[in-house]
C-alpha angles and dihedrals in degrees: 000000000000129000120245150168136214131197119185137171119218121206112271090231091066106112104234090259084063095055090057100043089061099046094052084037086067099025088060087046088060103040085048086053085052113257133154115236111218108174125345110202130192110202098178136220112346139185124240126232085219142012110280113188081346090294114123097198143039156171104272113203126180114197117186118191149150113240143148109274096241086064090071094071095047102054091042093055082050093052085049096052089046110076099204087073111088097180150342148209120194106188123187106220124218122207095271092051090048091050083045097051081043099064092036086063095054091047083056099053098044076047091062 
């Protein structure tokens, strides 16, 4: 089981039920494939530093999570097949990206 996480921007014209449906949709995909989620993040509309799809803004998501490797392509064909995703980005995280993301996650939540 490898660490990873995963950034993706979903298109701006999505309602807000939308949104949430496609994010439990692969959050669920990967939970079924049997990983463990670690932190879910929504970092909300965005905007781009360029036009993507002629579109200038965005709903930005992090998922961070423990799988199989095998799992990766898999979900990212899925987020290539699935046009509300505008792009993504899958990282492997080492031990000192994992303690990083760590203490990011506690300054969120004194934060809250």
């Amino acid at each position: 089981m490898n660490h990873y996480e995963t950034v993706f921007i979903l298109n701006p014209v999505l309602s807000d039920d939308q949104i949430k449906e496609t994010v439990k949709k692969y959050e669920d995909f990967l939970v079924s494939n049997g990983a463990k989620m670690i932190a879910k993040e929504d970092w909300g509309l965005k905007k781009l530093a360029y036009p993507i799809q002629n579109k200038k803004s965005g709903f930005y998501h992090l998922f961070e999570y423990t799988v199989a490797g095998e799992v990766i392509g898999d979900l990212e064909l899925e987020f290539r097949r699935d046009e509300r995703f505008m792009r993504y980005l899958t990282v492997k995280l080492d031990k000192h990206a994992v303690a990083w993301a760590e203490r990011r996650r506690e300054k969120l939540k004194q934060k809250a």
